[in-house]
Each structure stands twice: as structure tokens, then as C-alpha cells.
C-alpha positions as CSV (number, residue, x, y, z in Angstrom):
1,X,-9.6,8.2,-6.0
2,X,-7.0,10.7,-7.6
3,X,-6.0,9.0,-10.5
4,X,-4.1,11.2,-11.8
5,X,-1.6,11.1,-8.8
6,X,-1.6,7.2,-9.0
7,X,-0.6,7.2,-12.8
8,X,2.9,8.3,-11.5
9,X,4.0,5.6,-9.7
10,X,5.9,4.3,-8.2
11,X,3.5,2.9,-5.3
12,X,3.7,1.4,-2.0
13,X,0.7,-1.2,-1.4
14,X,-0.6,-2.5,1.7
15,X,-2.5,-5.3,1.7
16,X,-5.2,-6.5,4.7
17,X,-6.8,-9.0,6.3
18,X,-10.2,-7.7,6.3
19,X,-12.1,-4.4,4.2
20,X,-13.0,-2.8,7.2
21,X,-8.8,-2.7,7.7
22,X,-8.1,-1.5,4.8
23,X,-11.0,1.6,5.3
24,X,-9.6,2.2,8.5
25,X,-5.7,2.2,7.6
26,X,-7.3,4.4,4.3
27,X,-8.9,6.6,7.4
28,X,-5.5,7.0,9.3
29,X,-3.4,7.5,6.3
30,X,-5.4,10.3,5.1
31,X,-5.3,12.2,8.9
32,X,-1.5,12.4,8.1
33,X,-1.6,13.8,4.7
34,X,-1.0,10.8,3.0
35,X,-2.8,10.3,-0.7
36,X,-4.3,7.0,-1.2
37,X,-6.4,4.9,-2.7
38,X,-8.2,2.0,-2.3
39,X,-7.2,-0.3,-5.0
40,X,-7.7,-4.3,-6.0
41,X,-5.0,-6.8,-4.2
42,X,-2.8,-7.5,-7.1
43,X,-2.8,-11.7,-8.0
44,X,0.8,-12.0,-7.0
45,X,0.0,-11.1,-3.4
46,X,-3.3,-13.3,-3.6
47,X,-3.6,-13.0,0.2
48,X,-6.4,-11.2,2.5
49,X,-9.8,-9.3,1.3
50,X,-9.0,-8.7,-2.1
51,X,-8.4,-5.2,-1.4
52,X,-5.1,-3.2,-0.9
53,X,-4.4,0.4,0.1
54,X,-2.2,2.2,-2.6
55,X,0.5,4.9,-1.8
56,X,3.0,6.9,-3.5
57,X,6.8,5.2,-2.7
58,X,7.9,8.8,-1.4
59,X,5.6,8.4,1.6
60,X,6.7,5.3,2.1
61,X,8.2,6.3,5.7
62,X,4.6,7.6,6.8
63,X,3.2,4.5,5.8
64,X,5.1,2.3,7.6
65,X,4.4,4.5,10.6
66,X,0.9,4.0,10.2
67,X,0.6,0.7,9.6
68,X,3.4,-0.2,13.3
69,X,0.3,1.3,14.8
70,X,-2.3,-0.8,13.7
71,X,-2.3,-4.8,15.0
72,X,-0.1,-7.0,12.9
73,X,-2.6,-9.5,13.2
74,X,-4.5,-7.2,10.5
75,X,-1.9,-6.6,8.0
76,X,-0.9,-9.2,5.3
77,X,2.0,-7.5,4.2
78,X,3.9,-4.3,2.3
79,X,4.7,-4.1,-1.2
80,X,6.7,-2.1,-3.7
81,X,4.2,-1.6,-6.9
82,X,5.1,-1.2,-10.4
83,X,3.2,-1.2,-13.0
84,X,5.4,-2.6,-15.7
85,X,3.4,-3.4,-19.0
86,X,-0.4,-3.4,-20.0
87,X,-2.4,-4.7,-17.0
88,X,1.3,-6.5,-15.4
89,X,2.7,-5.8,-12.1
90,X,6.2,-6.1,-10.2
91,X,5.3,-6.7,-6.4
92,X,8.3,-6.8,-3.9
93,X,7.4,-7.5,-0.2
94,X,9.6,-4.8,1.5
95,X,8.0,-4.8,4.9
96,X,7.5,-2.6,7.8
97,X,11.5,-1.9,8.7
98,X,12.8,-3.0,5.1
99,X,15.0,0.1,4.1
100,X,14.5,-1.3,0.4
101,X,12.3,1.5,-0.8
102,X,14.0,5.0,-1.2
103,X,11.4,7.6,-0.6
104,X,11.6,10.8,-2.3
């Protein structure tokens, strides 16, 4: 885990189904250049394995091009992160073809 890249923010999360998912979505991500981590599912999602695959938000177009690739069936759902105070968290669903998230 690089955590000094993650203490930047802002993130992209994807949260899964199943760990092997997320290892393998971790697997795929990485091929393209993409830093990750492998992070617990925040309580507001509350939904899959318990664990999540962290991104920077400027990758987020990468991401989502990973994750179309993968069966939907696997993939709870795509989340804008922030950290906001202490050990709180803002998570937005933004989806796979949301434009919400500006990367860069």
C-alpha cells in the first residue's frame, strides 16, 4: 500500500461482491498503471466483502474502463471518497458512465 499517495485524496472506491474480485480488479488496475490499494468498504456503502479497491479521482477514466470489463454481476458499485474529518467519510455513488467525477 502507498500511503503516502492515498493521503492526497481525493479517491475513487470500488466496491465488490467477493475478495477474490477485488484482488483481481487490484490485478487489472495495476497492469494499466493505475495506483491502488486495497482498503476496508466504508459503512455507508455496507454492501459486498467488506473490502473495496481505492484509487486516485484523476484515474478515474481508467477505472471505469477496467471495471466495464469485468462482469457487473461482480461489482457492487463506484464511489467518490472523501475523507472529511477524523475517521468520517463522504461517499457518492457516481457509477460506471457518471461524468460526476472530474479527473485531473
Amino acid at each position: 500500500m502507498r500511503d503516502d499517495l492515498f493521503l492526497k485524496g481525493p479517491w475513487v472506491l470500488a466496491a465488490f461482491r467477493s475478495r477474490q474480485q477485488v484482488m483481481q480488479a487490484d490485478s487489472l488496475m495495476r497492469r494499466r498503471g493505475i495506483a491502488t490499494s486495497i482498503v476496508t468498504t466504508p459503512r455507508a456503502i455496507a454492501v459486498g466483502c467488506g473490502l473495496s479497491l481505492q484509487a486516485l479521482e484523476k484515474d478515474v477514466e481508467i477505472v471505469r474502463d477496467v471495471l466495464r470489463k469485468i462482469p457487473r454481476d461482480s461489482l457492487v458499485g463506484l464511489y467518490s471518497f472523501e475523507g472529511v474529518s477524523g475517521s468520517r467519510v463522504d461517499v457518492t455513488p457516481i457509477g460506471l458512465e457518471n461524468p460526476q467525477v472530474n479527473p485531473g
